[in-house]
C-alpha positions in Angstrom: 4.2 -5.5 -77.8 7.4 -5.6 -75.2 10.3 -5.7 -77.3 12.5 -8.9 -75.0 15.8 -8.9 -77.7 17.2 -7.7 -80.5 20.5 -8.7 -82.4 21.9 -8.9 -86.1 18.9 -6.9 -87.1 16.6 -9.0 -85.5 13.9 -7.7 -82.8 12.0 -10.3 -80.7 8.9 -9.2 -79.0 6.3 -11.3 -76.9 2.7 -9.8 -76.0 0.6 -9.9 -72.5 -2.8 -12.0 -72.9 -1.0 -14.0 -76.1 -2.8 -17.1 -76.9 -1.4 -20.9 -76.7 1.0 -22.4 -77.7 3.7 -20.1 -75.8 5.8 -18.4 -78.6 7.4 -15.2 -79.3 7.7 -12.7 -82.6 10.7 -12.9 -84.2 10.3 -9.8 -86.8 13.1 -8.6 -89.3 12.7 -6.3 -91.5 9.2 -6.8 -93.3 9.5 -10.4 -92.1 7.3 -12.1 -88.7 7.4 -15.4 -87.5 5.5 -16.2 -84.5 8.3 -19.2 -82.6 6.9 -21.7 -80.3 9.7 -22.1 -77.7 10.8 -25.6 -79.2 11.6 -23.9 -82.0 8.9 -24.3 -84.5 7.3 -21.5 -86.9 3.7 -21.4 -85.7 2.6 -18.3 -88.3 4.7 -16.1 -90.7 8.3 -16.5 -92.4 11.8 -15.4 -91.8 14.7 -15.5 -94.2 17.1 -19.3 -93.7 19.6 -17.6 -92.5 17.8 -15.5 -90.2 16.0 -18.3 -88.4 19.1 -20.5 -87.8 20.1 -17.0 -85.3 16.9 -16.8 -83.8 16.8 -21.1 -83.2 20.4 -20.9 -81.8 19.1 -17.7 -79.8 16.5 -19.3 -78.2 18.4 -23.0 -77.4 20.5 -20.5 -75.4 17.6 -18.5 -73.7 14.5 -21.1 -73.5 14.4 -21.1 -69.3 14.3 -17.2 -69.7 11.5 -17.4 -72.4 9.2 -20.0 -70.8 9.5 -17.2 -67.6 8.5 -14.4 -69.8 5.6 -16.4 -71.3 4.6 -17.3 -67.8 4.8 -13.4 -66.7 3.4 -12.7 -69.7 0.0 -14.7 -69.1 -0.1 -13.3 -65.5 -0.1 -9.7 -66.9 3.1 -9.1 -64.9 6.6 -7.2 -66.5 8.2 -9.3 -68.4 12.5 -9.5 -68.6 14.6 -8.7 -71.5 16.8 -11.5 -72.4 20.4 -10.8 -73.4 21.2 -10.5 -77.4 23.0 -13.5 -79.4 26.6 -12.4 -79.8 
């Protein structure tokens, strides 16, 4: 799975051939969350405090994500996004 991000401990990743609706992994630590790019937990759990970095993350990347989920579903190389600082 490409690895697009990672910050605060926090690795995003986004697969090739991934089914509807678009989203992305958000994994930390032995916590997943599959994140639909408005922001909603489609599958899994993260820690509060945890998803509050990866919604303020993606408000700041979503243009860059819906690209990457496009790329993604055309089996082409997908682009890493820059960390939340």
């Amino acid at each position: 799975m490409p690895e697009i991000s990672r910050f605060f401990g926090i690795v995003i990743y986004m697969n090739w051939r991934e089914h509807p609706p678009a989203h992305f992994h958000a994994v930390y630590g032995e916590h997943e969350a599959l994140i639909t790019l408005d922001g909603k937990v489609y599958s899994g759990n993260l820690p509060a405090r945890v998803l509050s970095l990866v919604r303020e993350w993606l408000a700041l990347h979503r243009d860059e994500l819906a690209l990457d989920w496009k790329l993604a579903q055309e089996l082409k190389p997908i682009n890493p996004i820059d960390p939340l600082e």
